[in-house]
Structure formats: C-alpha cells, structure tokens
KEKEPA-64427 format. One record per residue: residue number from 1; residue in one letter; chain; x, y, z of N, C-alpha, C in turn. Coordinates in nm, 4 decimals. Last residue first. Example, Ala and Ser with C-alpha at 12.3 -4.5 7.8 and 13.67 -1.06 7.14 Angstrom:
<rs>
(r 2 "S" "A" (1.2850 -0.2250 0.7080) (1.3670 -0.1060 0.7140) (1.2900 0.0030 0.7870))
(r 1 "A" "A" (1.3190 -0.5690 0.7800) (1.2300 -0.4500 0.7800) (1.3200 -0.3300 0.7800))
</rs>
This chain:
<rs>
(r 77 "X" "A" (-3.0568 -0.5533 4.5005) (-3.0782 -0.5564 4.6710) (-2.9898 -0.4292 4.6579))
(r 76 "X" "A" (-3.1549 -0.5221 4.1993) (-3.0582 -0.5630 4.2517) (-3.1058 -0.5069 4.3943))
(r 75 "X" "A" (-3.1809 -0.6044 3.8567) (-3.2704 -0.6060 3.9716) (-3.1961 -0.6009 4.0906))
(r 74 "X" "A" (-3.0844 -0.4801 3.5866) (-3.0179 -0.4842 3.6985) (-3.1007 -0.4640 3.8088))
(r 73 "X" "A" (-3.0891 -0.4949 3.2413) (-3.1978 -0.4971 3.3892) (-3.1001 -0.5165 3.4591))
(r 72 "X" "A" (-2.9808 -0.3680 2.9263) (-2.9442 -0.4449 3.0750) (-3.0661 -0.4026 3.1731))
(r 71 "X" "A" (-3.0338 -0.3985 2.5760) (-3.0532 -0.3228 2.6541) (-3.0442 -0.3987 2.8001))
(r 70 "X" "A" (-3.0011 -0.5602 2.3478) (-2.9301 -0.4294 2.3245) (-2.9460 -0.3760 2.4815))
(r 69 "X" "A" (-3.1729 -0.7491 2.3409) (-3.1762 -0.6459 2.2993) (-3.1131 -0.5351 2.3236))
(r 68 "X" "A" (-3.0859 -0.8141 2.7110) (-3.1984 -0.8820 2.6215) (-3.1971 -0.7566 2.5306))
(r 67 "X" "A" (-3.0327 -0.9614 2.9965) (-2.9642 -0.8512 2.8720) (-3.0391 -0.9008 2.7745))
(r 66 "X" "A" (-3.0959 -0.9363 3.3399) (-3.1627 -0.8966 3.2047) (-3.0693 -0.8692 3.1119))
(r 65 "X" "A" (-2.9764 -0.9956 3.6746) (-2.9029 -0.9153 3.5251) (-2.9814 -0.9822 3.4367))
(r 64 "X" "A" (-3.0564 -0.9492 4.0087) (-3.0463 -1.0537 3.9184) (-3.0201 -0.9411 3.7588))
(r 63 "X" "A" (-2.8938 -0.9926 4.3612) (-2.9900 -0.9390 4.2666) (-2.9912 -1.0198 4.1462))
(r 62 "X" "A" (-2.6690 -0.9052 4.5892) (-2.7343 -0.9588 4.5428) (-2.8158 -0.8796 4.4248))
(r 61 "X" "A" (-2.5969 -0.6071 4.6630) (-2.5564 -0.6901 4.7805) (-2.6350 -0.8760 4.7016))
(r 60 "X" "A" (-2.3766 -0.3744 4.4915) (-2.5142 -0.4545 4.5481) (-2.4718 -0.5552 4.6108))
(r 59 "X" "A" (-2.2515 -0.0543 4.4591) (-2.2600 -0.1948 4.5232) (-2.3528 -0.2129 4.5568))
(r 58 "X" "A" (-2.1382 0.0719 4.1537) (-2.2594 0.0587 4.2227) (-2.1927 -0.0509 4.2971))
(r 57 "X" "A" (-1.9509 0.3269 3.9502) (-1.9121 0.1978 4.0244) (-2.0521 0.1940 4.1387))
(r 56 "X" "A" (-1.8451 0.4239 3.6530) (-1.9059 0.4570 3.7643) (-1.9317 0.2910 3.8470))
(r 55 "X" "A" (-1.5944 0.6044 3.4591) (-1.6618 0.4797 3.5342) (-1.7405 0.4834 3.6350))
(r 54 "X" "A" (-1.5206 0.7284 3.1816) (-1.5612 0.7844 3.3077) (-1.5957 0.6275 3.3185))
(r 53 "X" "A" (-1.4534 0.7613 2.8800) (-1.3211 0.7128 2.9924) (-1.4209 0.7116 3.1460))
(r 52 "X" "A" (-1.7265 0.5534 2.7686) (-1.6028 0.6512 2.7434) (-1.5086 0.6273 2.8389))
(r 51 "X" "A" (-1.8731 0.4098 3.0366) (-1.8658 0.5016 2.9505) (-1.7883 0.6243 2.8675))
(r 50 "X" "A" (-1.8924 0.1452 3.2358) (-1.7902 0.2117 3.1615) (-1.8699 0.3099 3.0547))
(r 49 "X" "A" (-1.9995 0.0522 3.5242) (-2.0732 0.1352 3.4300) (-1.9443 0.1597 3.3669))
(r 48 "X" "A" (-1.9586 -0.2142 3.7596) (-1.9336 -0.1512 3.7150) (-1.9467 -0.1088 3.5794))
(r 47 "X" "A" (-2.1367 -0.3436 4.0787) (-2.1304 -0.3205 3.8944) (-2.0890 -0.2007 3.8563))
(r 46 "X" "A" (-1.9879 -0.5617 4.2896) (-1.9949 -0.3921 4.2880) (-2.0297 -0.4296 4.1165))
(r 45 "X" "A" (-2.1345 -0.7409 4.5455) (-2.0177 -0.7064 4.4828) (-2.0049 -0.6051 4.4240))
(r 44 "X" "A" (-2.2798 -1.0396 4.6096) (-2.2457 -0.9143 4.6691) (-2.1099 -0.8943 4.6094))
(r 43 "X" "A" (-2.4505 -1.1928 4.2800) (-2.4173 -1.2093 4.4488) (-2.3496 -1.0859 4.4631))
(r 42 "X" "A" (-2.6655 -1.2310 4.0746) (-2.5546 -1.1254 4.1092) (-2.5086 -1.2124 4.2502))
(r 41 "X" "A" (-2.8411 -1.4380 3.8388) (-2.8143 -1.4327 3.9717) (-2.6693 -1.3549 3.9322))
(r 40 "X" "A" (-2.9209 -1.4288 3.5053) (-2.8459 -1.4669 3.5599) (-2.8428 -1.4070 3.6831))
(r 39 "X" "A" (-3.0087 -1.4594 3.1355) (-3.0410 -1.4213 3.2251) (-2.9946 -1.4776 3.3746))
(r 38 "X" "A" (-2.9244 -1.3164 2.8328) (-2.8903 -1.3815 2.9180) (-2.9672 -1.3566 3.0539))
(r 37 "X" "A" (-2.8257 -1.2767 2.4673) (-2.9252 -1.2678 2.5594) (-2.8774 -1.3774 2.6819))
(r 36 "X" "A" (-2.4969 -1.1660 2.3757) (-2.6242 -1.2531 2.3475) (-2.6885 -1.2535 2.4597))
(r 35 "X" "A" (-2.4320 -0.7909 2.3088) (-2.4453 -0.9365 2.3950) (-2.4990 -1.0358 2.3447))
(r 34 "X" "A" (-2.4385 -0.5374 2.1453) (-2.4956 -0.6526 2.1225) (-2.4708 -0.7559 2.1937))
(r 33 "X" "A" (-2.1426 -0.4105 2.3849) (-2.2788 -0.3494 2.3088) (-2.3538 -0.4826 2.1892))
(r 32 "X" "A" (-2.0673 -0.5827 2.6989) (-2.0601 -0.5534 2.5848) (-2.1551 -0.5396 2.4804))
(r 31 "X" "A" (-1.9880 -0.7601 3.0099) (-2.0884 -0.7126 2.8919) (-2.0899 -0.6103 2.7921))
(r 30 "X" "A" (-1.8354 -0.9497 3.1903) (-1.8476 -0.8845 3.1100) (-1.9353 -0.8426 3.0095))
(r 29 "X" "A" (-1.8534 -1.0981 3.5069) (-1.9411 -1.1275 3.3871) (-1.9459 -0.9701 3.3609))
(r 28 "X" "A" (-1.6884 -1.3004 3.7674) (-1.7401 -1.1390 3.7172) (-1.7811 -1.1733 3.5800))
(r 27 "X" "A" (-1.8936 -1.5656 3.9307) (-1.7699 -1.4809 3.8541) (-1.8438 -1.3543 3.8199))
(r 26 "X" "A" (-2.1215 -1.7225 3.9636) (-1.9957 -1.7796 3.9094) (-1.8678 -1.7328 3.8868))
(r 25 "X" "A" (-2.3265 -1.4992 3.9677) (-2.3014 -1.6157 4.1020) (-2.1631 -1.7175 4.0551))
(r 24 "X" "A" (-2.1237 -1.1768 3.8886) (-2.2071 -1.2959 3.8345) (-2.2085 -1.4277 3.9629))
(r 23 "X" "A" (-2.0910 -0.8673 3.9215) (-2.0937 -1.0025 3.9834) (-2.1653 -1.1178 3.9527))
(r 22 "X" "A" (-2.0369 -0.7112 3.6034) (-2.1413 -0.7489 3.7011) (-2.1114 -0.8160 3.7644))
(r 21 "X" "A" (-1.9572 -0.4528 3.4007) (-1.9310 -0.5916 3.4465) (-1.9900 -0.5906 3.5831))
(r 20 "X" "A" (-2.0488 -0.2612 3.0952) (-2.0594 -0.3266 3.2334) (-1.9989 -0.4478 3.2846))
(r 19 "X" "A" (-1.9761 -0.0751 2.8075) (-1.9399 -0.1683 2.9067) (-1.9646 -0.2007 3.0196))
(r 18 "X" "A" (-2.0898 0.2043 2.7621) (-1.9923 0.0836 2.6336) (-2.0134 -0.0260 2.6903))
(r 17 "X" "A" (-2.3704 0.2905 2.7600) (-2.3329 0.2147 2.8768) (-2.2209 0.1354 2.7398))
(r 16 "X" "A" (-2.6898 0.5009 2.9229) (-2.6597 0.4262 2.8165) (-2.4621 0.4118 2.8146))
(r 15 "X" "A" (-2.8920 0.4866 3.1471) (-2.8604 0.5556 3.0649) (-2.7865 0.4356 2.9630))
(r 14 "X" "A" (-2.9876 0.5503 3.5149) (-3.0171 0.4730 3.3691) (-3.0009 0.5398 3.2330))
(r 13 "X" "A" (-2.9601 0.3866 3.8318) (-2.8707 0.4649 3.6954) (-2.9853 0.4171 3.6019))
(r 12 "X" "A" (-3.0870 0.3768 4.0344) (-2.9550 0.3954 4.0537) (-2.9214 0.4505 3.9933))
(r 11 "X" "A" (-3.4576 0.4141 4.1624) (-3.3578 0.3760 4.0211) (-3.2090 0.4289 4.0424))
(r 10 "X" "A" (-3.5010 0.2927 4.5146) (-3.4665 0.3921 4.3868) (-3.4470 0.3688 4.2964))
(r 9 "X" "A" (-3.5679 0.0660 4.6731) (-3.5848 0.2462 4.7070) (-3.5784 0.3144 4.6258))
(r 8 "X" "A" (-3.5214 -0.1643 4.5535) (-3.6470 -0.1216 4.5498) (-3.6598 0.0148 4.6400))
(r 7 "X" "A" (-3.3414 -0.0726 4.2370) (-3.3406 -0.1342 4.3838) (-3.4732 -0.1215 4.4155))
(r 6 "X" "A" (-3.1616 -0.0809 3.8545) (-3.3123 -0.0391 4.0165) (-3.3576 -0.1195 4.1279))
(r 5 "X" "A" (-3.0653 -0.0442 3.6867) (-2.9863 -0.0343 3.7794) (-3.1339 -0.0019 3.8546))
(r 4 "X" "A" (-3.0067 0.0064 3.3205) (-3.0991 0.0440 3.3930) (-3.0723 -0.0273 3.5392))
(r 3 "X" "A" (-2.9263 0.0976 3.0007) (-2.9253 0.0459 3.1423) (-2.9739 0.0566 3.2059))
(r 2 "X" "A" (-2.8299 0.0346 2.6260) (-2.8929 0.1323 2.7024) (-2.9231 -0.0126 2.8581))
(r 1 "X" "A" (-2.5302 0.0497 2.4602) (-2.6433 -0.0259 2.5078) (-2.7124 0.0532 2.6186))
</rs>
C-alpha cells in the first residue's frame, strides 16, 4: 500500500508500506494491504512503517489517518 506521513514542516515518509500501526484515539490500529476505508483521530504516540524486515518508527504528537484505496494519509502534529 502506498503512504504518506506529512506534518506541516515536512513530508516524513512516502512510499510504499506491508504494514502500519498507528495510535488510534481508542488504541493502536493495525493496517494492512486492502484495508477497508477509514477515517480516524491519532493521539501522541509513535507510527510504525513495516516493510519487509526493516521498520521505521515516527512520533506524533496527534493528527488524523486517511485509508482509502489502497493508499494511507497521515495528517499528523
């Protein structure tokens, strides 16, 4: 699934992505290649990028998650 990770100083990441998990305002929230569409509040916490074996790890402090088509928004503070 293709990603995308943008604050308002910079774009973080954007590429393409087996697996993310996100701070969800309820919990951590798994994501996976076809998802069903969703749209949903982050609170402070870290998203984590799985690709293959490598991981990459972002902290936001808030924000909001797009999955729509195959593809993630990550509006995030």
């Amino acid at each position: 699934m293709n990603v995308e990770i943008i604050t308002p100083d910079e774009n973080l990441f954007k590429g393409t992505a087996d697996s993310i998990v996100v701070p969800g305002i309820s919990g951590l929230i798994g994501i996976l290649d076809n998802h069903a569409p969703f749209i949903t509040t982050l609170q402070k916490g870290s998203v984590v990028i799985t690709t293959g074996n490598n991981k990459e790890t972002y902290d936001v402090k808030g924000g909001v998650v797009e999955v729509l088509n195959n593809k993630v928004i990550i509006l995030a503070e």
